[in-house]
C-alpha positions as CSV (number, residue, x, y, z in Angstrom):
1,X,-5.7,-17.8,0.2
2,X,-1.9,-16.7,0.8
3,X,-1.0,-16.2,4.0
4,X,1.8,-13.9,4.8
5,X,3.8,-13.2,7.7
6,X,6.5,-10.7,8.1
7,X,8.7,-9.4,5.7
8,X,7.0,-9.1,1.6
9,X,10.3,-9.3,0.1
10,X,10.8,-9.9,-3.5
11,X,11.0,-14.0,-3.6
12,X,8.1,-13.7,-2.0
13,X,6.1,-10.6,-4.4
14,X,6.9,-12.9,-7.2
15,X,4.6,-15.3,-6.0
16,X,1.9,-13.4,-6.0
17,X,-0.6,-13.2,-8.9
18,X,-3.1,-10.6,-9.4
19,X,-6.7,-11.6,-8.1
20,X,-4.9,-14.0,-5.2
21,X,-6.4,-13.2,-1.9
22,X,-3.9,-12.5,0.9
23,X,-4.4,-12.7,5.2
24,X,-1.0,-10.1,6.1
25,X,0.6,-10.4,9.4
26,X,3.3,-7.9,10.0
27,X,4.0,-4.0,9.9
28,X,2.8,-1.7,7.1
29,X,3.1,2.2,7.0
30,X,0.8,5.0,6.5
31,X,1.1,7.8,4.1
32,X,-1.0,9.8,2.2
33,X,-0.8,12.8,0.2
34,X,1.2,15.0,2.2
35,X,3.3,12.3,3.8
36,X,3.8,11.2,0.3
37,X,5.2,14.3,-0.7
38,X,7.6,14.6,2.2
39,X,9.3,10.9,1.5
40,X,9.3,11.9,-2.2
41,X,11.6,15.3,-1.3
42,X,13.5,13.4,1.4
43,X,14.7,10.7,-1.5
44,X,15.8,13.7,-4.2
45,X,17.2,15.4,-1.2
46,X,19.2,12.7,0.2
47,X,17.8,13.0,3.6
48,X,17.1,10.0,6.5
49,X,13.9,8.6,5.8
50,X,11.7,7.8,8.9
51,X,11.8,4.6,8.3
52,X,13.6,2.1,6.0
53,X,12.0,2.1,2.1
54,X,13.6,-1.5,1.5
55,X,10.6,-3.8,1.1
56,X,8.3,-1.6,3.0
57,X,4.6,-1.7,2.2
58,X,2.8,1.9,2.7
59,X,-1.0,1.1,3.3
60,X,-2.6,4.7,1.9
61,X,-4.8,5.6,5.0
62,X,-5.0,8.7,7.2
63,X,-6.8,6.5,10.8
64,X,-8.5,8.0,13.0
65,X,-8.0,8.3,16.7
66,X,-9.4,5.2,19.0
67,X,-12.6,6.2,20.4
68,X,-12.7,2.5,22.2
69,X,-10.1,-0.4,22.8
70,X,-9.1,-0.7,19.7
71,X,-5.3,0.4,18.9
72,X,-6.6,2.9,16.1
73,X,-9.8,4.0,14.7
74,X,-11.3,3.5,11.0
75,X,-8.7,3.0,8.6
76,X,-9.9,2.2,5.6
77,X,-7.8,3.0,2.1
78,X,-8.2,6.0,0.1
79,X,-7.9,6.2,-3.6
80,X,-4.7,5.2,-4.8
81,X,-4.7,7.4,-7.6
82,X,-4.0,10.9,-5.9
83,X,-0.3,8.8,-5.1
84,X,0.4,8.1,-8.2
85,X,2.6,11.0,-9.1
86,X,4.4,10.2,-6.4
87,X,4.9,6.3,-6.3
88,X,7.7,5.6,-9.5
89,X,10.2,7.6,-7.0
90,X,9.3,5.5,-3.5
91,X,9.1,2.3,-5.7
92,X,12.3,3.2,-7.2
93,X,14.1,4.0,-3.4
94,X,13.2,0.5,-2.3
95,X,9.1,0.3,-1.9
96,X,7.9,-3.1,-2.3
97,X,4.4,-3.1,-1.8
98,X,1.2,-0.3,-1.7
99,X,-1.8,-1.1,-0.2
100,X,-4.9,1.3,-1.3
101,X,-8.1,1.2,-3.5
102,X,-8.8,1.9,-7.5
103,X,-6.6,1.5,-10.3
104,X,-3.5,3.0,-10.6
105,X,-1.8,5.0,-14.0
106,X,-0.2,3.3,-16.8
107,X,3.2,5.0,-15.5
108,X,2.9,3.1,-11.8
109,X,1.5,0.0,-13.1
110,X,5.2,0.1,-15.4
111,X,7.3,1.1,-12.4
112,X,5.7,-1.8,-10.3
113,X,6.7,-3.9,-13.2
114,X,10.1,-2.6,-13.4
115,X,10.7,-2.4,-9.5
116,X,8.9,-5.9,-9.3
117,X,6.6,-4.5,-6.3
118,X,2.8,-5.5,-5.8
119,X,0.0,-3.3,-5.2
120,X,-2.5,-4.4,-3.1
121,X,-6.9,-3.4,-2.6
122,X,-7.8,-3.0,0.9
123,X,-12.4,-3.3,0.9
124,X,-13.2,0.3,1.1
125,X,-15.6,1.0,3.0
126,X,-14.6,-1.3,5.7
127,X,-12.3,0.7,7.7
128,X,-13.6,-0.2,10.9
129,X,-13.4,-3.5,10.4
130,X,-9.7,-3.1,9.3
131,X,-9.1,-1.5,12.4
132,X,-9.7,-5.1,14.5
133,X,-6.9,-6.1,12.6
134,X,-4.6,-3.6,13.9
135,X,-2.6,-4.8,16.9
136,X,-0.1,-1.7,17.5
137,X,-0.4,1.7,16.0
138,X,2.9,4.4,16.5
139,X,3.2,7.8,14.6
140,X,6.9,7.9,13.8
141,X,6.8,10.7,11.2
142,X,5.3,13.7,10.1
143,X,3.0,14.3,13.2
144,X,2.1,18.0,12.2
145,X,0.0,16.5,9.9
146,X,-2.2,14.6,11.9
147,X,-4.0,11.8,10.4
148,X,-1.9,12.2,7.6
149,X,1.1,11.7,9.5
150,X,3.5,8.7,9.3
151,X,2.3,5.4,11.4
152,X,4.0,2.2,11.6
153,X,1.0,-0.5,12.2
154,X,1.1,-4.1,13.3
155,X,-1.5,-6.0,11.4
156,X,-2.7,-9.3,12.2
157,X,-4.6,-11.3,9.3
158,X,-5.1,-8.0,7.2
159,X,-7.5,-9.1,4.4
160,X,-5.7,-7.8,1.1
161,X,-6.7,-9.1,-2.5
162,X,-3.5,-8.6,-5.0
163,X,-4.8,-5.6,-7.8
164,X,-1.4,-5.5,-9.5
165,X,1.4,-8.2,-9.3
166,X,5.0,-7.9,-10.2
167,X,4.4,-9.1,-13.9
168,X,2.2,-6.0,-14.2
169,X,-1.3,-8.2,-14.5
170,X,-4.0,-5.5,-13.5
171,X,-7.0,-7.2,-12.0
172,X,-8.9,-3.8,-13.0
173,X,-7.9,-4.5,-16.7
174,X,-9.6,-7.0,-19.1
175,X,-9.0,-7.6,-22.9
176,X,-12.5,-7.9,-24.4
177,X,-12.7,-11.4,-26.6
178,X,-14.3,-9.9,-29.3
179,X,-11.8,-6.7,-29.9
180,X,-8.7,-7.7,-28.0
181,X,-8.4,-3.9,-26.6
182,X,-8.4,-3.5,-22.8
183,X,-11.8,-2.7,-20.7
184,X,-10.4,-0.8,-17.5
């Protein structure tokens, strides 16, 4: 079990191989779809970002509003997939980490080779457990779009298991003994 606290730079992503299991204590983002979209045209467009790309981890989630004591409500990941057209440019501007569920496309699992970023699997179907770990929750961007908007989170102990890791090792991804052609 890795256990990480505060900034996932690059020394550190390195480490990281996929199928390692990893306790995360520090800040991660929220964007989806729409959000995604929006940081995508803000890069092309030269625009101030709404918050710095540099080694930032986006967790894909849209939470749901505290119905109890809890900072945030459910916030499980969504499929990672419906980011991918969108990832190459964010990794590319700095990104260094995603955090979502599924397997990603052969063009992101290159870029997170190239960019040497990591993606990480949040437990889907868990998201109100993942909530407990949640210690602060701020929109900072985007706020039209609700759930979808922009949040900076402070995790505590956020179970993560590595899916891709900077080498480009794809935990959903297997050659088969007998052929030696991937299984995804």
């Amino acid at each position: 079990m890795e256990i990480i606290k505060g900034k996932l730079d690059k020394k550190l992503i390195r480490k990281l191989k996929a199928g390692d299991e990893v306790l995360y204590t520090g800040t991660v983002y929220t964007a989806r779809d729409q959000a995604h979209k929006r940081l995508v045209d803000a890069v092309r467009e030269r625009k101030k970002m709404p918050f710095v790309l540099k080694d930032a981890i986006i967790y894909y989630t849209g939470p749901t509003p505290s119905k109890d004591k809890n900072k945030i409500g459910s916030c499980g990941p969504t499929t990672s997939s419906r980011m991918d057209k969108f990832t190459p440019a964010l990794l590319g501007a700095g990104v260094g980490a995603m955090i979502g569920k599924g397997n990603r496309s052969k063009e992101v699992i290159g870029a997170i080779k190239k960019m040497k970023a990591v993606y990480l699997l949040a437990v889907g179907g868990a998201g109100a457990y993942l909530s407990k770990r949640v210690k602060s929750a701020k929109v900072i961007a985007y706020k039209d779009l609700g759930p979808e908007a922009i949040h900076r989170l402070e995790v505590e102990k956020f179970p993560l298991i590595v899916g891709i890791d900077s080498r480009g090792n794809n935990i959903y991804s297997r050659k088969s003994q007998v052929t030696g052609e991937e299984d995804i």
